[in-house]
N, CA, C and O atoms as a MOPAC input file, in Angstrom:
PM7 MOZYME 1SCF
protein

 N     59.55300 1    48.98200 1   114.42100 1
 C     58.55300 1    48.31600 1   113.60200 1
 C     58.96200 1    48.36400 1   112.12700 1
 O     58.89400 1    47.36900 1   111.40500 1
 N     59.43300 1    49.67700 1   111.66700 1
 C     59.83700 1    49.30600 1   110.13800 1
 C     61.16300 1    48.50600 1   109.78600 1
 O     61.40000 1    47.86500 1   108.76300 1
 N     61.94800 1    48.70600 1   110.87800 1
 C     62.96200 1    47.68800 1   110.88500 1
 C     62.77400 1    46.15900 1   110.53500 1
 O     63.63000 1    45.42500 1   110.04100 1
 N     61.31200 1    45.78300 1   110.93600 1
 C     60.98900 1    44.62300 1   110.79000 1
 C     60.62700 1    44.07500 1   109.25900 1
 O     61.14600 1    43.23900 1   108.52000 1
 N     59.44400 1    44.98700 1   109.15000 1
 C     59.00000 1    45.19000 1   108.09000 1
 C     59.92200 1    45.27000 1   107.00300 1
 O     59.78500 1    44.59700 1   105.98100 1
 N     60.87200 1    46.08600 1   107.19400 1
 C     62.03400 1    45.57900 1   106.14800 1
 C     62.88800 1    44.25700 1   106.10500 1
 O     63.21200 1    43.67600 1   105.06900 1
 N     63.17900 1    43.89800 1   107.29600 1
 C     63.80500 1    42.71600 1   107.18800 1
 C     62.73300 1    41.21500 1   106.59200 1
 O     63.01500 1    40.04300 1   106.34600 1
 N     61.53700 1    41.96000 1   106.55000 1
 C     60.78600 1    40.68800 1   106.35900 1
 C     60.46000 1    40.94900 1   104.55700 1
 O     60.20500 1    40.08800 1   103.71500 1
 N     60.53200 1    41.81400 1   104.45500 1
 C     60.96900 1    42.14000 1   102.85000 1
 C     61.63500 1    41.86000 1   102.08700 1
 O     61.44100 1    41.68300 1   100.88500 1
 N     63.00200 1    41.74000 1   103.02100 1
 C     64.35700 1    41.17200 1   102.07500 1
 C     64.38300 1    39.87900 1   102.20700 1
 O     65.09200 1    39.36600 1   101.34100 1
 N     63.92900 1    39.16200 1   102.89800 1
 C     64.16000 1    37.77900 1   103.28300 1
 C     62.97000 1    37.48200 1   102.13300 1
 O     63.48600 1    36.81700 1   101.23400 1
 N     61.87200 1    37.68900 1   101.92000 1
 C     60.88000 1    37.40800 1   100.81200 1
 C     61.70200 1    37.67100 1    99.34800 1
 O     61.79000 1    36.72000 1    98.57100 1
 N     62.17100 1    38.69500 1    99.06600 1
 C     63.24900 1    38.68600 1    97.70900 1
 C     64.08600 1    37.86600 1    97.83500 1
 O     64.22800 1    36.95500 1    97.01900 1
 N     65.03200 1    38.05600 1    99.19100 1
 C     66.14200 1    36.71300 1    99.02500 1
 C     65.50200 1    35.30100 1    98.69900 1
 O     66.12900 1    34.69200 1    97.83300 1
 N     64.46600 1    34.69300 1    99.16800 1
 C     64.29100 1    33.38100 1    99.39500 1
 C     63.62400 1    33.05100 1    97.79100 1
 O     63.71500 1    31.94000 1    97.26900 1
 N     62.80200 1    34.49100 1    97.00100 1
 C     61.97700 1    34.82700 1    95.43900 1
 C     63.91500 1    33.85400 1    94.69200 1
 O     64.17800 1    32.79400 1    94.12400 1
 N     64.62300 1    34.91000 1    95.12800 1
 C     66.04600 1    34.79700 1    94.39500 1
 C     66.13400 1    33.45200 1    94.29600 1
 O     65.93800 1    32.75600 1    93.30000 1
 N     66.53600 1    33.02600 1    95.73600 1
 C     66.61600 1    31.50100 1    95.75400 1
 C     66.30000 1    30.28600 1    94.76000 1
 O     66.93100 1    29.46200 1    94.09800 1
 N     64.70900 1    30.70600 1    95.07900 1
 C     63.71300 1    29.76900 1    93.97100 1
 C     64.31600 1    29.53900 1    92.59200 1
 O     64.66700 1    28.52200 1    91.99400 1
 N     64.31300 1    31.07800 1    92.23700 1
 C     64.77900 1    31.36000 1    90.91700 1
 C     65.64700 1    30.35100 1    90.08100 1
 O     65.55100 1    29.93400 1    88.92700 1
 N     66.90100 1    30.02100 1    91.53200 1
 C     68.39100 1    29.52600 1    90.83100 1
 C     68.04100 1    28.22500 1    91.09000 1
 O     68.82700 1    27.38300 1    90.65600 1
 N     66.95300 1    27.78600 1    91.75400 1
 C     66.81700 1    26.64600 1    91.69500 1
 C     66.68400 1    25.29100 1    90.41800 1
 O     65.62100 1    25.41700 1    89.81000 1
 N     67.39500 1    24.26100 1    89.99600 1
 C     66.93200 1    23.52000 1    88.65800 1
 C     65.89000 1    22.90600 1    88.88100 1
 O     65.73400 1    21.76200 1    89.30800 1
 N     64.75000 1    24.10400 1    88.42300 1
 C     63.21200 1    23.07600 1    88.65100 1
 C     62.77600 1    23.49200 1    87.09200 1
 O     63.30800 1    24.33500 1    86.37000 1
 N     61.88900 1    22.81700 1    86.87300 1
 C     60.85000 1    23.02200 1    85.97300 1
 C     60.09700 1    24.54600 1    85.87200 1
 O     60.29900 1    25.29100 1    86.83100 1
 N     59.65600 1    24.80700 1    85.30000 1
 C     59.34800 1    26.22300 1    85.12900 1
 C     57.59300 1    26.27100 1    85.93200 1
 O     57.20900 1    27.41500 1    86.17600 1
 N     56.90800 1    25.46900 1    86.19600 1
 C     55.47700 1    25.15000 1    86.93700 1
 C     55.92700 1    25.27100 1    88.43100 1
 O     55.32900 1    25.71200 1    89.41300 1
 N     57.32400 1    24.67100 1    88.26300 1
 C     57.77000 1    24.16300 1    89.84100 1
 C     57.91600 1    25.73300 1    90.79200 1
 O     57.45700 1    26.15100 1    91.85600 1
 N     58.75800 1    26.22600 1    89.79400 1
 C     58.93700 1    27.76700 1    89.98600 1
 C     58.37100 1    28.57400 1    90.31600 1
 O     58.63100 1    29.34900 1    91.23600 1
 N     57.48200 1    28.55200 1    89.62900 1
 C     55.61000 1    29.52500 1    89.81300 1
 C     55.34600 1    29.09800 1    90.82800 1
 O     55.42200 1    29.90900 1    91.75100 1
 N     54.86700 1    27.51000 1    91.22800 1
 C     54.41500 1    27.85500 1    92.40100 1
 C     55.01000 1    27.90700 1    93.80300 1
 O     54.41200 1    28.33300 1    94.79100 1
 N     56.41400 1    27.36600 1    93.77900 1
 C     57.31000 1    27.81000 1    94.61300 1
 C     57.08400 1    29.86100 1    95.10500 1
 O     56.90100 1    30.49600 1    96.14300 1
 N     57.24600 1    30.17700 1    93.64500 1
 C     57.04900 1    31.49500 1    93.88500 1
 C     55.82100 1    32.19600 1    94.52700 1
 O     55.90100 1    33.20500 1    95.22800 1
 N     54.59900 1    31.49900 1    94.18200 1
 C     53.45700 1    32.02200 1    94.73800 1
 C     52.94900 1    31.85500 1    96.33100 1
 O     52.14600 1    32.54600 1    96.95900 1
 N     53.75200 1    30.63100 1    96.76300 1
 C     54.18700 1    29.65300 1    98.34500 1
 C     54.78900 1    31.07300 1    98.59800 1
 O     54.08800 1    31.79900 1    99.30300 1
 N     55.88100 1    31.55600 1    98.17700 1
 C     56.68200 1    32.38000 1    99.06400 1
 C     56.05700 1    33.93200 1    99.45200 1
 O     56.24100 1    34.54200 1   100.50500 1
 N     55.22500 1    34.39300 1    98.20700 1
 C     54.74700 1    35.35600 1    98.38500 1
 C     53.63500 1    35.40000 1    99.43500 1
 O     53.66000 1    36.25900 1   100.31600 1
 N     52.58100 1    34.41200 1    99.34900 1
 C     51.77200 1    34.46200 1   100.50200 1
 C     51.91600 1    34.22400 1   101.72500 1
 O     51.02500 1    34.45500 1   102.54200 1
 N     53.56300 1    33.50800 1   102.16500 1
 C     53.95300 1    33.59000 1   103.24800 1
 C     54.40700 1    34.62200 1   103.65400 1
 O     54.34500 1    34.78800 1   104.87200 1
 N     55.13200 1    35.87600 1   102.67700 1
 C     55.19700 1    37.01200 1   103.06200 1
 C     54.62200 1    37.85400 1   103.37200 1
 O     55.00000 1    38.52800 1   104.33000 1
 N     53.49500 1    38.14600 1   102.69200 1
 C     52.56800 1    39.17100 1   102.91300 1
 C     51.38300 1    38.42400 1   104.13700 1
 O     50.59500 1    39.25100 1   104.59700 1
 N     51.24200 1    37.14700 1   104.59900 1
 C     50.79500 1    37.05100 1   105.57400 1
 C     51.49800 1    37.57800 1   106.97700 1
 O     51.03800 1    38.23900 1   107.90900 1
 N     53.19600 1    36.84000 1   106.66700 1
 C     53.54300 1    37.29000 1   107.83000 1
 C     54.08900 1    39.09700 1   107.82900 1
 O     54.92700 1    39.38400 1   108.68400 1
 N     53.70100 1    39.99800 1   107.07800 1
 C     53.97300 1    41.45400 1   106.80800 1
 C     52.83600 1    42.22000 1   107.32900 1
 O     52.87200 1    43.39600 1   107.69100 1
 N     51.19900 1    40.95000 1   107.33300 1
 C     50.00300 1    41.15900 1   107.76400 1
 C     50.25000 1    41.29000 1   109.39200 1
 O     50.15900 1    42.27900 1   110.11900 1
 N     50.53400 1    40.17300 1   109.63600 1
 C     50.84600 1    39.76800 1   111.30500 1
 C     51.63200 1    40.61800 1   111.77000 1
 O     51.24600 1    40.88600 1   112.90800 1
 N     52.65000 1    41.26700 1   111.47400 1
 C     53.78300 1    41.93400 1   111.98900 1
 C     53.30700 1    43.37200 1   112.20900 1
 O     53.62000 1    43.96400 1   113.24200 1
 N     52.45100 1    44.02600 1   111.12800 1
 C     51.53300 1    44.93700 1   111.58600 1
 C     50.49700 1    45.13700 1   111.98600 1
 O     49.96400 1    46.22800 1   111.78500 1
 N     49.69500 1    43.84600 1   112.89000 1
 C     49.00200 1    43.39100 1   113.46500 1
 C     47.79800 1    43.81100 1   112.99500 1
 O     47.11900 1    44.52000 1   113.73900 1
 N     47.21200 1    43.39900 1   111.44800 1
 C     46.34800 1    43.28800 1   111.40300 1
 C     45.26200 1    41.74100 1   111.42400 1
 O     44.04800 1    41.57700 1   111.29600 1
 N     46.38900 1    40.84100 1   111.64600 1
 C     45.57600 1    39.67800 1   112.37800 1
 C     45.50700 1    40.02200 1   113.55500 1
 O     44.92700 1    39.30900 1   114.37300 1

């Protein structure tokens, strides 16, 4: 289980990184960034089954 939990951690920084290097607009960024975070911590929710 924490195996998971970590891998679903790094893939949320890697993909944060991603965004980052992306040539967007700086709005574009934010909410790119805020998309990624709530997909993480939903699926970090699910994985420790509190859905």
């Amino acid at each position: 289980m924490l195996v998971g939990v970590l891998v679903t951690f790094l893939v949320v920084i890697l993909v944060l990184y991603l965004v980052n290097m992306l040539p967007m607009d700086g709005r574009a960024k934010q909410i790119a960034r805020v998309i990624v975070i709530i997909i993480g911590i939903v699926s970090l929710l699910k994985y420790l089954a509190v859905f």
